[in-house]
DRENMAR-459747 format. One record per atom (N, C-alpha, C): residue number from 1; residue in three letters; atom name; x, y, z. Coordinates in Angstrom, 2 decimals, always signed. Example, Ala and Ser with C-alpha at 12.3 -4.5 7.8 and 13.67 -1.06 7.14 Angstrom:
+-----+------+------+---------+---------+---------+
!  nr ! rest ! atom !      xx !      yy !      zz !
+-----+------+------+---------+---------+---------+
!   1 !  Ala !    N !  +13.19 !   -5.69 !   +7.80 !
!   1 !  Ala !   CA !  +12.30 !   -4.50 !   +7.80 !
!   1 !  Ala !    C !  +13.20 !   -3.30 !   +7.80 !
!   2 !  Ser !    N !  +12.85 !   -2.25 !   +7.08 !
!   2 !  Ser !   CA !  +13.67 !   -1.06 !   +7.14 !
!   2 !  Ser !    C !  +12.90 !   +0.03 !   +7.87 !
+-----+------+------+---------+---------+---------+
# end
This chain:
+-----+------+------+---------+---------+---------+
!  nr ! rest ! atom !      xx !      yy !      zz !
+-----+------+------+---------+---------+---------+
!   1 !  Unk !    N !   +0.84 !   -1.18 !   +0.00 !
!   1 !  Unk !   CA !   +0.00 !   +0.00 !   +0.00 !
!   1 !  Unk !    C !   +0.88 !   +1.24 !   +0.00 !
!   2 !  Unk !    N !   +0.24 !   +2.35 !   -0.58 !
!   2 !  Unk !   CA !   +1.37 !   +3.40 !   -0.87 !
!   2 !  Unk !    C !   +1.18 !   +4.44 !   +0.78 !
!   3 !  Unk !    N !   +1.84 !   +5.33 !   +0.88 !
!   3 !  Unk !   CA !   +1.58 !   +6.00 !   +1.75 !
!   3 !  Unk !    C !   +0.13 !   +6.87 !   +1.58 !
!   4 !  Unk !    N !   -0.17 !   +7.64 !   +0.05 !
!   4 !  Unk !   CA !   -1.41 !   +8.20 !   -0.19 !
!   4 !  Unk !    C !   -2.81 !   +6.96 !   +0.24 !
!   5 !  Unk !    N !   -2.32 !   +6.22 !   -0.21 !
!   5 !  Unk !   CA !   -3.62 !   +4.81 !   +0.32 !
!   5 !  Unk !    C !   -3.61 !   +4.61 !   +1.92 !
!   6 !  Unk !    N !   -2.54 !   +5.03 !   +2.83 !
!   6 !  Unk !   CA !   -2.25 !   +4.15 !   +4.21 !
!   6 !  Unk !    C !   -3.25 !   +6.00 !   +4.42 !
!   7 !  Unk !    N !   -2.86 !   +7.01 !   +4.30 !
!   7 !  Unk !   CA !   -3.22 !   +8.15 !   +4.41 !
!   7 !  Unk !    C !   -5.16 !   +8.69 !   +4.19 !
!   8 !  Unk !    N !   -5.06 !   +8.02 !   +3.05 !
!   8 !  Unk !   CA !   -6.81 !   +8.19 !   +3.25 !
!   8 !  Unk !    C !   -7.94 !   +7.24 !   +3.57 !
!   9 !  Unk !    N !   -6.78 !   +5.97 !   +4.16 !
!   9 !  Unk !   CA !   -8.10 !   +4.96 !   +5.05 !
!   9 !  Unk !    C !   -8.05 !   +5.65 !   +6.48 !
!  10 !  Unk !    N !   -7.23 !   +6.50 !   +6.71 !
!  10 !  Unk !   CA !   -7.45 !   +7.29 !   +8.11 !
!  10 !  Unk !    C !   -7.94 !   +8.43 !   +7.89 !
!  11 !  Unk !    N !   -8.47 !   +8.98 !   +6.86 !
!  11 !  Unk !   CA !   -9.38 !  +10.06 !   +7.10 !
!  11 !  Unk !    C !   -8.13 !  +11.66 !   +6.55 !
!  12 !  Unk !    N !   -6.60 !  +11.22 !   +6.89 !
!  12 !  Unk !   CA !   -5.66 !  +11.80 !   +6.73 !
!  12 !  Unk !    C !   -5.67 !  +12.15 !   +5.28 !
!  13 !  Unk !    N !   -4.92 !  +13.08 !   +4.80 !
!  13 !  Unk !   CA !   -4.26 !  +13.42 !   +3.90 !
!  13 !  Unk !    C !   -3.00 !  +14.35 !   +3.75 !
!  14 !  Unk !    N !   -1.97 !  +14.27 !   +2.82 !
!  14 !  Unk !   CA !   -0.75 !  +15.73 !   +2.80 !
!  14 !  Unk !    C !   -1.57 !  +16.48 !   +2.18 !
!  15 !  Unk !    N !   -2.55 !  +16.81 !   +1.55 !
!  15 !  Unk !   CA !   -3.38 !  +17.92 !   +1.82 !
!  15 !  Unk !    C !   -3.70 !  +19.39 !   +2.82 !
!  16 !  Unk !    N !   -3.50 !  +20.24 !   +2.38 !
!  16 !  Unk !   CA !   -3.53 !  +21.54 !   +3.51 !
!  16 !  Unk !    C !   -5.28 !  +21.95 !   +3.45 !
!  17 !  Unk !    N !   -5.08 !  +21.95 !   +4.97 !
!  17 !  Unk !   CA !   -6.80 !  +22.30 !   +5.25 !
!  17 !  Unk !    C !   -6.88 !  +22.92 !   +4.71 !
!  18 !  Unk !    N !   -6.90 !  +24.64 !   +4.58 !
!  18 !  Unk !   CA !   -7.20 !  +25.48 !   +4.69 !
!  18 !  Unk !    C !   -5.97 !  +26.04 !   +3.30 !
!  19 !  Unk !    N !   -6.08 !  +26.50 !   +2.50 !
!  19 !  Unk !   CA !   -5.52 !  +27.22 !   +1.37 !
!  19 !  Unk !    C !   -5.59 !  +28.99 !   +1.84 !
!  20 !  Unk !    N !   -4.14 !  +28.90 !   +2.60 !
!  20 !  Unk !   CA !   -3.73 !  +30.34 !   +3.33 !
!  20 !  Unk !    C !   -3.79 !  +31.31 !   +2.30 !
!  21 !  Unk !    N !   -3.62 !  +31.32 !   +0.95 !
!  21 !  Unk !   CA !   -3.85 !  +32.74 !   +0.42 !
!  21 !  Unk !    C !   -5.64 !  +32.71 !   +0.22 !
!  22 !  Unk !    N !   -6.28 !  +32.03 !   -0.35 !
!  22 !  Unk !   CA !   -7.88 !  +31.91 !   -0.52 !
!  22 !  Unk !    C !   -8.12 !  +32.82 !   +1.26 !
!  23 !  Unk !    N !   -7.94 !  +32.15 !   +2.31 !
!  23 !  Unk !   CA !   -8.55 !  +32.54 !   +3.37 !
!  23 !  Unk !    C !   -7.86 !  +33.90 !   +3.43 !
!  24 !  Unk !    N !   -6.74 !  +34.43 !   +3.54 !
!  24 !  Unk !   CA !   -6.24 !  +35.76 !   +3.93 !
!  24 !  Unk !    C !   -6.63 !  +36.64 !   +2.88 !
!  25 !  Unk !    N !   -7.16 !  +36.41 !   +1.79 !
!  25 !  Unk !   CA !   -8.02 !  +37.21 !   +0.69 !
!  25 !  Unk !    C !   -9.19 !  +37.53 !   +0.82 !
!  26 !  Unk !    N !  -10.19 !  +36.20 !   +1.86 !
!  26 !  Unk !   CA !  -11.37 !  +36.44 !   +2.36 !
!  26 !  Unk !    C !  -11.63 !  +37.42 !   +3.44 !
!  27 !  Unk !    N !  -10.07 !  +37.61 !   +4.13 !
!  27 !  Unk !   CA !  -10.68 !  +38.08 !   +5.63 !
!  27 !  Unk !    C !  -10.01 !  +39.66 !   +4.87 !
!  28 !  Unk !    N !   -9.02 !  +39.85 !   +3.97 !
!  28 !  Unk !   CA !   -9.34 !  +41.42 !   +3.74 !
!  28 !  Unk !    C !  -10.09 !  +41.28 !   +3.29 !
!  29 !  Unk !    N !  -10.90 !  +41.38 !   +2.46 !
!  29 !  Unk !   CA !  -12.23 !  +41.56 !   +1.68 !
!  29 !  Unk !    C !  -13.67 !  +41.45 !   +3.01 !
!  30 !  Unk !    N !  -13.57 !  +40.81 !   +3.57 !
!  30 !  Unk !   CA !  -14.76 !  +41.33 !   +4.30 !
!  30 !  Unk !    C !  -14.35 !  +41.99 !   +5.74 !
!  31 !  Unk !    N !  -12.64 !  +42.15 !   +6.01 !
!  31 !  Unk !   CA !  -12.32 !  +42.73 !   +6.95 !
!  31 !  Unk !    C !  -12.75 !  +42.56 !   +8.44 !
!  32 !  Unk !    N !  -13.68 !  +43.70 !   +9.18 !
!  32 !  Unk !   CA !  -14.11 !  +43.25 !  +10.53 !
!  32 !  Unk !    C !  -15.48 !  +42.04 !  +10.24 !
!  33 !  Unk !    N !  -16.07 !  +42.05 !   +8.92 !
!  33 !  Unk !   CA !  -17.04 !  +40.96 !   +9.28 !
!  33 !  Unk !    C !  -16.94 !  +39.55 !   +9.16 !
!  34 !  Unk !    N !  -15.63 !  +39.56 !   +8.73 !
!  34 !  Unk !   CA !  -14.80 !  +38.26 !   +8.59 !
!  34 !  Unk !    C !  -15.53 !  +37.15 !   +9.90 !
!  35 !  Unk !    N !  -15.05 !  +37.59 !  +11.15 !
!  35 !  Unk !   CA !  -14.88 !  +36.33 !  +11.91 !
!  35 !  Unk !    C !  -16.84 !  +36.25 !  +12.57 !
!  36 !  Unk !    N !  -17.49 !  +37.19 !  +11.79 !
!  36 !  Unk !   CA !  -18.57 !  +37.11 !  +12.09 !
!  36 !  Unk !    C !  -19.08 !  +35.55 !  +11.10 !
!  37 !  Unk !    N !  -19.01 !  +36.23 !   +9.71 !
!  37 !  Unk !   CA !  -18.68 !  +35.25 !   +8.45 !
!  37 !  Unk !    C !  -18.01 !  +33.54 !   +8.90 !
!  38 !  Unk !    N !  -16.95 !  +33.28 !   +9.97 !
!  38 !  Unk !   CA !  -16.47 !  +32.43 !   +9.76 !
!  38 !  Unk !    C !  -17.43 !  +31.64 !  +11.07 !
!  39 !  Unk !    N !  -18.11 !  +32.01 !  +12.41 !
!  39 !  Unk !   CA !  -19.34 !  +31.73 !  +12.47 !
!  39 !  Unk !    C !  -20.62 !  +30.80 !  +12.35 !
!  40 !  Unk !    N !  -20.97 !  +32.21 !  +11.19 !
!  40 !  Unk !   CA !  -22.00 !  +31.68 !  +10.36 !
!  40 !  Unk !    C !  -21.21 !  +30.15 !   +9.57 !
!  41 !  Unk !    N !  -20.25 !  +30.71 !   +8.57 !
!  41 !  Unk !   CA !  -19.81 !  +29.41 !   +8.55 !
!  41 !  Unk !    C !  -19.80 !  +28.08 !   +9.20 !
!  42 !  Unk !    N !  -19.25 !  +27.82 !  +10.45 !
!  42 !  Unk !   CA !  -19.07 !  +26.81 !  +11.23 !
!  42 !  Unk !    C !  -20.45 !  +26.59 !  +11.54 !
!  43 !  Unk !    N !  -21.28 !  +26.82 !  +12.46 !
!  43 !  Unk !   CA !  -22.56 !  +27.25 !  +12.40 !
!  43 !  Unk !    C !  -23.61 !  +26.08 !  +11.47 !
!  44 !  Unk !    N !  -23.60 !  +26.80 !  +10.35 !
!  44 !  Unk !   CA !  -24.19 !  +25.85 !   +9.13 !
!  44 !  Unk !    C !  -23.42 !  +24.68 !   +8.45 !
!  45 !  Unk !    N !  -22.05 !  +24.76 !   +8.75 !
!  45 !  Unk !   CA !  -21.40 !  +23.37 !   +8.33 !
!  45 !  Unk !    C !  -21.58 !  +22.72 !   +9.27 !
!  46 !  Unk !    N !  -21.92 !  +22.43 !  +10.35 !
!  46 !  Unk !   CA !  -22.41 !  +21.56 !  +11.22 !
!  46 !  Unk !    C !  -23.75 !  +20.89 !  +11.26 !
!  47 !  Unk !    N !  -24.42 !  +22.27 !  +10.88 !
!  47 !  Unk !   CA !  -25.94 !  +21.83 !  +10.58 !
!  47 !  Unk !    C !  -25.98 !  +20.82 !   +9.32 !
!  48 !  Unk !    N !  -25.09 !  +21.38 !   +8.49 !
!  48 !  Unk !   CA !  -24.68 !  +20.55 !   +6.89 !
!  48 !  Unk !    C !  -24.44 !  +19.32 !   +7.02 !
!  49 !  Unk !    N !  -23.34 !  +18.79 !   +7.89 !
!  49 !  Unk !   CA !  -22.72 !  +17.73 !   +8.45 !
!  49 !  Unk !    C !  -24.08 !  +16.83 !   +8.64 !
!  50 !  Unk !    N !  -24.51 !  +17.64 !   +9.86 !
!  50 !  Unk !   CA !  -26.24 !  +16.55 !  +10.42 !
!  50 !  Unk !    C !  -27.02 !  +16.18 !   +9.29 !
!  51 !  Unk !    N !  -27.33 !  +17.16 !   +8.36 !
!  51 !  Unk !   CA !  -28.06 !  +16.77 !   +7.47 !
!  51 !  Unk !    C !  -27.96 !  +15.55 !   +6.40 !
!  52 !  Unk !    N !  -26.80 !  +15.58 !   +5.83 !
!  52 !  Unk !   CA !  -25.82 !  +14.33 !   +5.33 !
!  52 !  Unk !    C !  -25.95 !  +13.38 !   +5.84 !
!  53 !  Unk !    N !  -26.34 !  +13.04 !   +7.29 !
!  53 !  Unk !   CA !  -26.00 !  +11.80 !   +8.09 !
!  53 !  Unk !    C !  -27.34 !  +11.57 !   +8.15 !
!  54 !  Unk !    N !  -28.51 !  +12.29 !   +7.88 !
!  54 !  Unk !   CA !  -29.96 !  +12.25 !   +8.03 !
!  54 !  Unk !    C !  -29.88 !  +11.45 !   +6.62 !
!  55 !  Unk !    N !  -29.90 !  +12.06 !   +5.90 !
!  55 !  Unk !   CA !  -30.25 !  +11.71 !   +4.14 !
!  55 !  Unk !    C !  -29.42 !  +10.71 !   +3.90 !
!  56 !  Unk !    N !  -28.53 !  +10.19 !   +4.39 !
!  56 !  Unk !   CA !  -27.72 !   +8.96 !   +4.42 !
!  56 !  Unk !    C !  -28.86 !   +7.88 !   +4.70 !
!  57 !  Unk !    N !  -29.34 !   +8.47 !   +6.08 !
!  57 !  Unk !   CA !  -29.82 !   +7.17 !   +6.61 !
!  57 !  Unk !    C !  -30.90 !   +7.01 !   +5.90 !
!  58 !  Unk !    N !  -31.87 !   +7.95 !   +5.34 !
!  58 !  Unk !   CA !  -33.04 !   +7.96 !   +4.60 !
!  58 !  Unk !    C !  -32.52 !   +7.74 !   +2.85 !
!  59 !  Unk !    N !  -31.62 !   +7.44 !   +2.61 !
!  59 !  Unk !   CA !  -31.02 !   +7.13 !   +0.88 !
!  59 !  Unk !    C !  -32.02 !   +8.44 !   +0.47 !
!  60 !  Unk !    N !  -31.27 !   +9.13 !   +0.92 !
!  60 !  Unk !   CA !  -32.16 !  +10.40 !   +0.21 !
!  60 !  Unk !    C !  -31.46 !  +11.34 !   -0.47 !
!  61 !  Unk !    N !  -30.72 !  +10.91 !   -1.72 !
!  61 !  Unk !   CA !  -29.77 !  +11.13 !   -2.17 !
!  61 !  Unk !    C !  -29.43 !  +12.84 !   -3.14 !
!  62 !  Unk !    N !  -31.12 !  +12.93 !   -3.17 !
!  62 !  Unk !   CA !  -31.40 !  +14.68 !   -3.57 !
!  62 !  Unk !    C !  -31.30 !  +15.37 !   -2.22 !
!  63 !  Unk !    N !  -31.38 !  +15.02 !   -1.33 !
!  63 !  Unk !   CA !  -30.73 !  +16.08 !   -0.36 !
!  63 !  Unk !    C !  -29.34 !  +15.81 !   -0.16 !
!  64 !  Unk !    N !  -28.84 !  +15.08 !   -0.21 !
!  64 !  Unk !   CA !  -27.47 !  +14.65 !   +0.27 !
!  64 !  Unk !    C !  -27.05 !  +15.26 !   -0.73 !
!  65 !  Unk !    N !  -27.59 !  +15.35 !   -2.30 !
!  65 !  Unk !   CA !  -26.64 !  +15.98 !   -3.11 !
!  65 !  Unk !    C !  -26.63 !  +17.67 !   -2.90 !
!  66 !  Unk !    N !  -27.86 !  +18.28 !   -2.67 !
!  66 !  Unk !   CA !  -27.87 !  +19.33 !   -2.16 !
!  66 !  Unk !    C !  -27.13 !  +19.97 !   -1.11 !
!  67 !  Unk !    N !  -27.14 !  +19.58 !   -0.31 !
!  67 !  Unk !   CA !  -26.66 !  +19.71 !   +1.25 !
!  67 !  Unk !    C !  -25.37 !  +19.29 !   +0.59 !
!  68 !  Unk !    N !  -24.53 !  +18.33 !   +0.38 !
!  68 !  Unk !   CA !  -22.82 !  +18.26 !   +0.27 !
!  68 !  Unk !    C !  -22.93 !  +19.48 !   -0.88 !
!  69 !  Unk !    N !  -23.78 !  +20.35 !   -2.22 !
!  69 !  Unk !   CA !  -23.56 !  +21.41 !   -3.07 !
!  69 !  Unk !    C !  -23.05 !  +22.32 !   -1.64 !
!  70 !  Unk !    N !  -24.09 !  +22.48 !   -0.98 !
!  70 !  Unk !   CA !  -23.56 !  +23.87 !   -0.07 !
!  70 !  Unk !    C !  -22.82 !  +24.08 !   +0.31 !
!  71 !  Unk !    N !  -22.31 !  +22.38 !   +0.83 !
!  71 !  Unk !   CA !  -20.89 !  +22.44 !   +1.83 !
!  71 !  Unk !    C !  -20.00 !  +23.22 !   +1.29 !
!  72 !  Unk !    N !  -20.12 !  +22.22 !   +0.11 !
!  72 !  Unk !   CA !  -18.53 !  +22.56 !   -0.91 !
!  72 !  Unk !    C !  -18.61 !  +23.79 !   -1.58 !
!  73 !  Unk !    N !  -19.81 !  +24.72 !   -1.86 !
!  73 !  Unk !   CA !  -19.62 !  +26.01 !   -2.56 !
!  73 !  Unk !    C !  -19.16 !  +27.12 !   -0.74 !
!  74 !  Unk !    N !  -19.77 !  +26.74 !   +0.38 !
!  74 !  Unk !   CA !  -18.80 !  +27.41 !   +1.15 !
!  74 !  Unk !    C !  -17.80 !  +27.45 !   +1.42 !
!  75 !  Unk !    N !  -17.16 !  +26.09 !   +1.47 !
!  75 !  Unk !   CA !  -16.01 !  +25.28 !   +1.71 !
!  75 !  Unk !    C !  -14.84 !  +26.47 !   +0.94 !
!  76 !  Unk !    N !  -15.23 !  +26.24 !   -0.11 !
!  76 !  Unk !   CA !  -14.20 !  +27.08 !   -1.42 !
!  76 !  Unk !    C !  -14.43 !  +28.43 !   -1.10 !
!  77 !  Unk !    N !  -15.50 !  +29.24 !   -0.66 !
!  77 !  Unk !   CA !  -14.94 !  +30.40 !   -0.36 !
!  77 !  Unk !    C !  -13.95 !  +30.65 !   +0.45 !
!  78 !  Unk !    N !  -13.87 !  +29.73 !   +1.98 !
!  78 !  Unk !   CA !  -12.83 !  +30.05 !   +2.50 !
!  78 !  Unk !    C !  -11.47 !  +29.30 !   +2.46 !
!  79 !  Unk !    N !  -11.60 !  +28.63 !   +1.22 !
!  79 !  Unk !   CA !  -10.30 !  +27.69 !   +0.80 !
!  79 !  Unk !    C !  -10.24 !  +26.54 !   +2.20 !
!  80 !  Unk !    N !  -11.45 !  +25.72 !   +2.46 !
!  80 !  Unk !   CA !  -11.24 !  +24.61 !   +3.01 !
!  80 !  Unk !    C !  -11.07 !  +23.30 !   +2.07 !
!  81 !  Unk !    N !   -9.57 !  +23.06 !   +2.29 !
!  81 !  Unk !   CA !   -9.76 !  +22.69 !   +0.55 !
!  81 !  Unk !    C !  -10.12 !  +21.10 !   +0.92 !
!  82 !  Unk !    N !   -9.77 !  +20.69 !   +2.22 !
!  82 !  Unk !   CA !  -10.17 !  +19.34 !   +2.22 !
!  82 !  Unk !    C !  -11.53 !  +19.10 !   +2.52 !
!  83 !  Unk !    N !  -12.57 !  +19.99 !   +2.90 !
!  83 !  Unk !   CA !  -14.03 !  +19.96 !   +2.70 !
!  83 !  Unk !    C !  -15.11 !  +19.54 !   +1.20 !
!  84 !  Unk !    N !  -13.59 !  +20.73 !   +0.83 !
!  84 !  Unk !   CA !  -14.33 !  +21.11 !   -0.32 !
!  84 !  Unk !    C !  -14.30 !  +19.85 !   -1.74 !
!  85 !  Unk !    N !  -13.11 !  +19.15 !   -1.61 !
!  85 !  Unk !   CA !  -12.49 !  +17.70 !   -1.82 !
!  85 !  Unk !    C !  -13.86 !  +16.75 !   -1.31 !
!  86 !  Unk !    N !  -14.21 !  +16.84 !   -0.31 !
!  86 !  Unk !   CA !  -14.49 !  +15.32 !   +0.22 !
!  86 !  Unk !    C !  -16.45 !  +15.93 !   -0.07 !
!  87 !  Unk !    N !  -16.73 !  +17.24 !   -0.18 !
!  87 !  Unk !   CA !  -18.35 !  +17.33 !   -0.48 !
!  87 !  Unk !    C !  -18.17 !  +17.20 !   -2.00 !
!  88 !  Unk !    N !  -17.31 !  +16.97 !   -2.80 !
!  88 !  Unk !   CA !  -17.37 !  +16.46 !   -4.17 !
!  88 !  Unk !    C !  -18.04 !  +15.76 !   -4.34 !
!  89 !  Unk !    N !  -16.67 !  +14.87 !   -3.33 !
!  89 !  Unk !   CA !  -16.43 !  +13.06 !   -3.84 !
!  89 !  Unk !    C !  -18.55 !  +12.69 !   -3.31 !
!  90 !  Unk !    N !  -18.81 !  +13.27 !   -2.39 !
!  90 !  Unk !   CA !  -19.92 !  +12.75 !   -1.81 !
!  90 !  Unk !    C !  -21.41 !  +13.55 !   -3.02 !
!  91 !  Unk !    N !  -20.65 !  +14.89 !   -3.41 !
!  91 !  Unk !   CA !  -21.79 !  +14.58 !   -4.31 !
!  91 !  Unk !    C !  -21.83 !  +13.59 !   -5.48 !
!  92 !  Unk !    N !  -20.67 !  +13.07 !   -6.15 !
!  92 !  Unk !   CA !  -20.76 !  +11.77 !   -7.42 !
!  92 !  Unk !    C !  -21.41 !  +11.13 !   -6.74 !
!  93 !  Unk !    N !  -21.34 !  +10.64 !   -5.31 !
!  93 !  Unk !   CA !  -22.06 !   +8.92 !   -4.84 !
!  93 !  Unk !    C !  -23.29 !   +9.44 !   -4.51 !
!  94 !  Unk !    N !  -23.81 !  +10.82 !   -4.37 !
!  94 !  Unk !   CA !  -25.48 !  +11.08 !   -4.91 !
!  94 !  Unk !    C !  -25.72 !  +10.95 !   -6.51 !
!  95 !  Unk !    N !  -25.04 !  +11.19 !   -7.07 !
!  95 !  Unk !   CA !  -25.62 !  +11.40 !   -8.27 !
!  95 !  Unk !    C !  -25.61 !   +9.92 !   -9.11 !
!  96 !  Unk !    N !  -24.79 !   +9.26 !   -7.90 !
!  96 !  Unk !   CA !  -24.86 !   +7.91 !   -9.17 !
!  96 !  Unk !    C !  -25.88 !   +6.79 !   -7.84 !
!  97 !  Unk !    N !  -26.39 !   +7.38 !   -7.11 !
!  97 !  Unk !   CA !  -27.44 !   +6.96 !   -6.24 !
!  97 !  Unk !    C !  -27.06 !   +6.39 !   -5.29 !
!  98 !  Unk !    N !  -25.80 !   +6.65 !   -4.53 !
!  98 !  Unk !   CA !  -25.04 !   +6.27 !   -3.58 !
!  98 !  Unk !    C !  -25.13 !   +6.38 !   -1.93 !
!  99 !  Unk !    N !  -25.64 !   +7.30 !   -1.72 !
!  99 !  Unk !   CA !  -25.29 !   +7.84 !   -0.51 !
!  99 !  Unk !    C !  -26.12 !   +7.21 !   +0.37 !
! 100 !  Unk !    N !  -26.28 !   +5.72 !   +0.42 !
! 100 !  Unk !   CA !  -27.02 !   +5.40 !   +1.69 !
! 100 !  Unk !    C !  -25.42 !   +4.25 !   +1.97 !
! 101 !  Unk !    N !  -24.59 !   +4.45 !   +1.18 !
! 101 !  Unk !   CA !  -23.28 !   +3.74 !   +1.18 !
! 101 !  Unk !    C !  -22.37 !   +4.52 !   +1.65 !
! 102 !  Unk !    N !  -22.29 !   +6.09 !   +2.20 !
! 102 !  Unk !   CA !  -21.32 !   +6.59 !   +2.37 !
! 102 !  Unk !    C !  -21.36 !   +7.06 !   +3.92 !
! 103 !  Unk !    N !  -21.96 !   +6.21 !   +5.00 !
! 103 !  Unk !   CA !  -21.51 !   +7.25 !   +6.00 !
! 103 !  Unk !    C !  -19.88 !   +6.90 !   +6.23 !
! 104 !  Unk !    N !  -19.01 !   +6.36 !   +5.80 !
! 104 !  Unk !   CA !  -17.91 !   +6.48 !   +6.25 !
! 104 !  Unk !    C !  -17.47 !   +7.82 !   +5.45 !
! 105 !  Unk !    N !  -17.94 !   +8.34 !   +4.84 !
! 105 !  Unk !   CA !  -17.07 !   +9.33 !   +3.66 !
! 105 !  Unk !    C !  -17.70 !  +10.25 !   +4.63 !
! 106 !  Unk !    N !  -19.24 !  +10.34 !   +5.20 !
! 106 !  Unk !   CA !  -19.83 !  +11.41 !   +5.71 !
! 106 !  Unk !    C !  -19.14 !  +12.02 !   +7.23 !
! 107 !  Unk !    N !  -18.92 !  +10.57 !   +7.66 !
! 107 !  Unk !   CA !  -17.95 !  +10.55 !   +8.88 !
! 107 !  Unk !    C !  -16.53 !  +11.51 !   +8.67 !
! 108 !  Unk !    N !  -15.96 !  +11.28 !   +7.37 !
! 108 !  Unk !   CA !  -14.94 !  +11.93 !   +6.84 !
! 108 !  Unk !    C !  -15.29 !  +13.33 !   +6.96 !
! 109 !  Unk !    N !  -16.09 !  +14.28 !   +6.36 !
! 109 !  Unk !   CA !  -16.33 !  +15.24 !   +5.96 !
! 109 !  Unk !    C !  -16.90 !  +15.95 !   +7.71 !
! 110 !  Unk !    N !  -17.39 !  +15.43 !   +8.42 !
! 110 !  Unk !   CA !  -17.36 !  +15.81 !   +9.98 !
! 110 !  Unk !    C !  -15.81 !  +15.74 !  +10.51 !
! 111 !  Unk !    N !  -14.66 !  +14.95 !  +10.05 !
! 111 !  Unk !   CA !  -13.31 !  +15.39 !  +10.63 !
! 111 !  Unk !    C !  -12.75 !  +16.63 !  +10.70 !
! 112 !  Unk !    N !  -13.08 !  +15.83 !   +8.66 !
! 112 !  Unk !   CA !  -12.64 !  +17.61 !   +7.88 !
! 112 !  Unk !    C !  -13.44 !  +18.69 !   +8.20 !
! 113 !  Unk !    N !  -14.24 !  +18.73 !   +8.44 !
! 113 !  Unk !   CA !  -14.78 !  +20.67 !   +9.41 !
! 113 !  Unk !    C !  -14.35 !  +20.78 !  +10.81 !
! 114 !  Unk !    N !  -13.93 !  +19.90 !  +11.70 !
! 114 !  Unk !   CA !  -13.40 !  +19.46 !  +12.91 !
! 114 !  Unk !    C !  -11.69 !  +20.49 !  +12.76 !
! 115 !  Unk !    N !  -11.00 !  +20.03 !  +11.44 !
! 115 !  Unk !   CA !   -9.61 !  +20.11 !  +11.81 !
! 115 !  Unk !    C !   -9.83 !  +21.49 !  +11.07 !
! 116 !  Unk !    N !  -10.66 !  +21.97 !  +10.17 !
! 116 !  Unk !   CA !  -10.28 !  +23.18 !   +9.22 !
! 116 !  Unk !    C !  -11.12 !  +24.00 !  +10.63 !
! 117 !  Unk !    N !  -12.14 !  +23.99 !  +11.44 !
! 117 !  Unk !   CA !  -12.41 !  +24.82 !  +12.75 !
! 117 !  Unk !    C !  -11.04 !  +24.90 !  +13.74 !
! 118 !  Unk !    N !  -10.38 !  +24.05 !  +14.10 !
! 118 !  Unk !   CA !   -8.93 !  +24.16 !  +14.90 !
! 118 !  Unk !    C !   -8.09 !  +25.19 !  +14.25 !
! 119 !  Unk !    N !   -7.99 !  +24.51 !  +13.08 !
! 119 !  Unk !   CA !   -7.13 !  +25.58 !  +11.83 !
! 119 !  Unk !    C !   -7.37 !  +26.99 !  +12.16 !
! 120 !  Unk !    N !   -8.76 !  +27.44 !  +12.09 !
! 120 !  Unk !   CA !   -9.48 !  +28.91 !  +11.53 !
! 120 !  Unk !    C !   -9.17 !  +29.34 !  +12.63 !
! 121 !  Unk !    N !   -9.67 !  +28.57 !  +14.42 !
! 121 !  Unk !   CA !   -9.58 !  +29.17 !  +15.84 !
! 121 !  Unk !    C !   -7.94 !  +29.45 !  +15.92 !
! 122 !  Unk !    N !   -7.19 !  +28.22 !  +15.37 !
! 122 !  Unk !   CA !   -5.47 !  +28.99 !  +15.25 !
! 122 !  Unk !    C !   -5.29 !  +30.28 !  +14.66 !
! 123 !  Unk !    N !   -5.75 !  +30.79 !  +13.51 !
! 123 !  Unk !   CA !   -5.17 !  +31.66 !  +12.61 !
! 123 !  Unk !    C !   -5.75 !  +32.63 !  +13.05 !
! 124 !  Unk !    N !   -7.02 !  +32.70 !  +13.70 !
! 124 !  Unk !   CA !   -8.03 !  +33.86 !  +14.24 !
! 124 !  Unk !    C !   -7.04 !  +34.35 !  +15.56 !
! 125 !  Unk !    N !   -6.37 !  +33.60 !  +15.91 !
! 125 !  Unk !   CA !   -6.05 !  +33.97 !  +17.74 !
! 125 !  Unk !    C !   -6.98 !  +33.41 !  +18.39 !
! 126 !  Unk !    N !   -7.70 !  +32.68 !  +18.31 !
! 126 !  Unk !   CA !   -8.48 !  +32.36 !  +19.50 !
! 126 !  Unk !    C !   -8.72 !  +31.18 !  +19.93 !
+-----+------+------+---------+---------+---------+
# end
């Protein structure tokens, strides 16, 4: 097994959470409403997260594809790039009628907002 294979049966990747110029472009551009913004963010990617694990269990694969769209079009605003990676991969296994097969991927995508929130509370100061 290669190291990239030993790396993403743990959820791991050499992947960088967070894509430091994307995010330091976001926070000048919205400046003081930034960490209001990042929040709301966390906030609804959690709610996002729950929802995924709902529509999982219900093979309800038009919301799952919906709900992982949102993730990943927020994800990329603030350059979470391994979010934004793994609400892809989870929308193909809606679209090819998958997602009552993916809570391990869904499990994944609750890490990845786990470590890119540590990330954001590092870079914020707080």
């Amino acid at each position: 097994m290669t190291d990239m294979t030993n790396n993403n049966m743990t959820g791991q990747t050499d992947e960088e959470i967070i894509n430091h110029e994307q995010f330091e472009d976001m926070r000048d551009l919205l400046e003081e409403d930034f960490v209001e913004l990042i929040q709301v963010y966390l906030n609804d990617s959690q709610k996002r997260v729950a929802a995924l694990r709902i529509a999982q269990e219900k093979d309800d694969n038009a919301n799952g594809f919906e709900t992982a769209h949102a993730l990943k079009g927020a994800s990329a605003n603030l350059g979470t790039t391994q979010l934004v990676r793994l609400s892809s991969q989870l929308q193909e296994c809606c679209r090819e009628r998958r997602i009552s097969e993916q809570a391990d991927l869904i499990e994944e995508i609750a890490a990845a907002l786990q470590r890119a929130e540590q990330e954001i509370h590092q870079r914020l100061g707080q």
